[in-house]
N, C-alpha and C positions, 0 to 999 in steps of 0.2 A: 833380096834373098837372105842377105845376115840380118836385116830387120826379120823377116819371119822367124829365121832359130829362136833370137831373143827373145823374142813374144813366146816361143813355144818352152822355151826352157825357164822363161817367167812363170809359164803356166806350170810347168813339174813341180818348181819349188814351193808355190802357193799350194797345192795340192799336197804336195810334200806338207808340207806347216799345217795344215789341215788336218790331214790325218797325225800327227801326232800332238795335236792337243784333243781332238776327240774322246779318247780314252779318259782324259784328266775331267775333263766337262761331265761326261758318265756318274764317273766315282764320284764327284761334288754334290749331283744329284741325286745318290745314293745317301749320302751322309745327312741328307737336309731329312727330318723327321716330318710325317705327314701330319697334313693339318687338318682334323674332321670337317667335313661339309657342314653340318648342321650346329657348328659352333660360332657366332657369330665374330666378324674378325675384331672388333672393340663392343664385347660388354659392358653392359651400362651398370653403371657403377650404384647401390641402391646402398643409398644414406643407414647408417647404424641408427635406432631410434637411441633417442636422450634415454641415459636410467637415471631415474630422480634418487636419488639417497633418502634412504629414510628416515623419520620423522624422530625423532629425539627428543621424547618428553622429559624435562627434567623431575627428578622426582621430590614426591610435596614432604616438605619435612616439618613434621609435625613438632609444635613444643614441648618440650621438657616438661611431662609430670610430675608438680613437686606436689609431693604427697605433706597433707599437713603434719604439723607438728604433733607427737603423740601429748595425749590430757595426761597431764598428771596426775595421779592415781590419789582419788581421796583421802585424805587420813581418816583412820579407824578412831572415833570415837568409843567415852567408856562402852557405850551400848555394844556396840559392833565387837566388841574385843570378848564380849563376856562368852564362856565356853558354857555346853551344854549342864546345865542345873544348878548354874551361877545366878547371882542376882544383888543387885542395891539396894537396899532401904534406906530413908534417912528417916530419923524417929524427930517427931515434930512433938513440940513443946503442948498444942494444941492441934487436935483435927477440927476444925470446924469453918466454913465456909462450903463453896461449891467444889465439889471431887469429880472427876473425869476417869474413868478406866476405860482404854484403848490398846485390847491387841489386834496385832498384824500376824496373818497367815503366811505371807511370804516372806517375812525374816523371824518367823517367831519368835516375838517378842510383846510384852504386855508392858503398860505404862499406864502411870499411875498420877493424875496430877491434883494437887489440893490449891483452890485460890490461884488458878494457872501456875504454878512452880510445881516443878516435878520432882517429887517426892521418894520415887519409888520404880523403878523396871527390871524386869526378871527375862529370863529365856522361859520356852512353853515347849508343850505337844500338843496338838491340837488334832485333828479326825485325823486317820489315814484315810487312802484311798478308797472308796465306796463308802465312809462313812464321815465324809468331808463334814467341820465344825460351818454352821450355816453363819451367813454373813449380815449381818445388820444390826438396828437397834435394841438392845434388850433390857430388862428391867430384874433385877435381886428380886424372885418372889417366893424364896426359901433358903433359910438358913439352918445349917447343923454342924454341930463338931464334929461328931462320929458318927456318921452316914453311911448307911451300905446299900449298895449298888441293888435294885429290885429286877434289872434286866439281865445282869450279868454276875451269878454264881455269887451273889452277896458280898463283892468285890470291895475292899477300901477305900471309899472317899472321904477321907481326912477336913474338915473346916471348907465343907460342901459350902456352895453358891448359887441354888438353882436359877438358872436363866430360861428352861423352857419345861412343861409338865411334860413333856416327850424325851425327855431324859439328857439333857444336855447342860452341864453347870463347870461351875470355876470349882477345881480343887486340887491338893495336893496329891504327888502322884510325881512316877517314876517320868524321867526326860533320858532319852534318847541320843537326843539330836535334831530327830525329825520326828516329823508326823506320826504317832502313832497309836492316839486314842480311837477309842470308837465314838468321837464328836465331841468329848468334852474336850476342857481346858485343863490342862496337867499344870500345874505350879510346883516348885520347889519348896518341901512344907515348910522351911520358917519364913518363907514372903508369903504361902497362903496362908499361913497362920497371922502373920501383922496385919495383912488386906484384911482380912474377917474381922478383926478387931475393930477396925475405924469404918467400915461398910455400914449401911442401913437398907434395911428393905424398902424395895421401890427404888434404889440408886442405879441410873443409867449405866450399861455397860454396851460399849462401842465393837463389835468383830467387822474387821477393814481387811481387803484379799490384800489390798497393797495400800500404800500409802498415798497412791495416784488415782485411787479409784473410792468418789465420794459414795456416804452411803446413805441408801435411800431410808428414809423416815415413813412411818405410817401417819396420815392429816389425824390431827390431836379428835377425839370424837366431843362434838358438841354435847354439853353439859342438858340436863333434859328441865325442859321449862315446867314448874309448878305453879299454876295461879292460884295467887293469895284467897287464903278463906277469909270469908264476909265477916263484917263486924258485927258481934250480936245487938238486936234492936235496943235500945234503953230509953228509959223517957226525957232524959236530958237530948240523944236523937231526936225522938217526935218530937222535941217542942224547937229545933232546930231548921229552919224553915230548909237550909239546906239539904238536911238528912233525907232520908227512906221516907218516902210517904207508906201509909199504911197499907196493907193487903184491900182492904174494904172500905169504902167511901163512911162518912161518918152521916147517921140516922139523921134523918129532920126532925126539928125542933118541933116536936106537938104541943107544946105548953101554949097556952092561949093568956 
C-alpha cells in the first residue's frame, strides 16, 4: 500500500518537472531562427577564378639625338664682301694671252680672268623677272662706247658689249643690288669701261645660273670642205708620162 503512494507521488513530481520545463523548451524554440527549405544545408563552395595581373611592357627608350655639330660659316671672301656697284680691277702690265669672262646670275657677279689669274670682278644686274639674262656660251660681236638702246627709249649704254643681235650685251649701267635689267649685263662704268679696253671681238663670254650648274656649249660647226682646182695643162705635164693624158688620142702617123 506505501509502495503504491510512492509510485504515485513519484509520478506527481515527474509530471510536476515536466510541466515546468515545457514552457522554457517553447521559448528556445522560438528564439532559434528558421532555416529556408530550399537552401542547401552546406553550400558548396565555388573556387574564386585566378586574376592574372597585367602585363607590363616596359617602355623602349630610344637614344639620345645628338644633333650634329653646326658648319662653321664660311669666311666671306674679297668677292662676297663687295656691296652693290663695287668692284676690283687689277691693271696688268700686259693683256695678252687667253681671257675668260664669267658671270653668275645667282650671286651676281662677273669675273674676269687673263692666262687663268684673275684680274678683274665687279657686282652686276642682270634681267629681272620676265626678262631673265639667257644662260650660256656667247661671243663679243659688237662693240661701242656710246650706244643707245634701239629697243628701249634710246636708253644709255655706255662701252656696249653685244653678245646677242636680240638685244642682249655687257654695259655699263645703274646696279641696284638685284636683278633688274631687261636682260642685259649692268657693270659699274669704270670696270665696264677697263673690260672694253682689253676685249676683242669674237672673245667668249660665259653666263652660269650658278656655279654648280655646267654650261651647255653648241658642237663647234664643221668647217666647209673646198676641193682643190686642177692644175693648168703645160707641156712640161704632157711630156711627163705621169701627168694628164690628153683629151684626144694622138693622130696616126701617115707619113710612109
Amino acid at each position: 500500500m506505501r509502495v503504491n503512494v510512492g509510485i504515485r507521488i513519484l509520478h506527481v513530481m515527474c509530471a510536476f518537472a515536466l510541466f515546468a520545463s515545457a514552457p522554457g523548451a517553447v521559448t528556445a524554440q522560438n528564439t532559434v531562427p528558421a532555416v529556408p527549405s530550399d537552401t542547401p544545408a552546406n553550400p558548396a563552395v565555388v573556387p574564386e577564378s585566378p586574376v592574372t595581373p597585367p602585363v607590363v611592357v616596359p617602355p623602349v627608350v630610344k637614344p639620345p639625338v645628338v644633333a650634329p655639330a653646326p658648319k662653321p660659316a664660311p669666311k666671306k671672301g674679297p668677292v662676297d664682301r663687295l656691296k652693290p656697284g663695287q668692284y676690283v680691277w687689277i691693271p696688268q702690265d700686259r693683256y695678252e694671252g687667253p681671257m675668260k669672262i664669267v658671270v653668275v646670275l645667282d650671286t651676281q657677279r662677273v669675273y674676269v680672268f687673263q692666262n687663268d689669274k684673275l684680274i678683274g670682278f665687279s657686282t652686276i644686274s642682270s634681267g629681272k623677272k620676265g626678262k631673265e639674262t639667257p644662260i650660256g656660251a656667247f661671243n663679243i660681236l659688237q662693240k661701242n662706247i656710246d650706244h643707245k638702246s634701239n629697243l628701249y627709249s634710246n636708253a644709255p649704254m655706255p662701252y656696249m658689249q653685244r653678245l646677242t643681235w636680240d638685244g642682249i650685251a655687257i654695259h655699263g649701267g645703274h646696279l641696284p643690288g638685284y636683278p633688274a635689267s631687261h636682260g642685259c649685263i649692268r657693270l659699274p662704268l669704270p670696270f665696264a669701261k677697263a673690260l672694253f679696253a682689253v676685249t676683242k671681238l669674237d672673245q667668249e663670254v660665259v653666263v652660269l645660273k650658278d656655279t654648280s650648274t655646267p654650261v651647255k656649249r653648241k658642237p663647234p660647226k664643221p668647217e666647209p670642205m673646198v676641193d682643190p682646182a686642177p692644175a693648168p695643162l703645160t707641156g712640161d705635164t704632157l711630156a711627163d708620162p705621169s701627168g694628164t693624158p690628153p683629151s684626144s688620142p694622138p693622130k696616126p702617123d701617115t707619113r710612109t
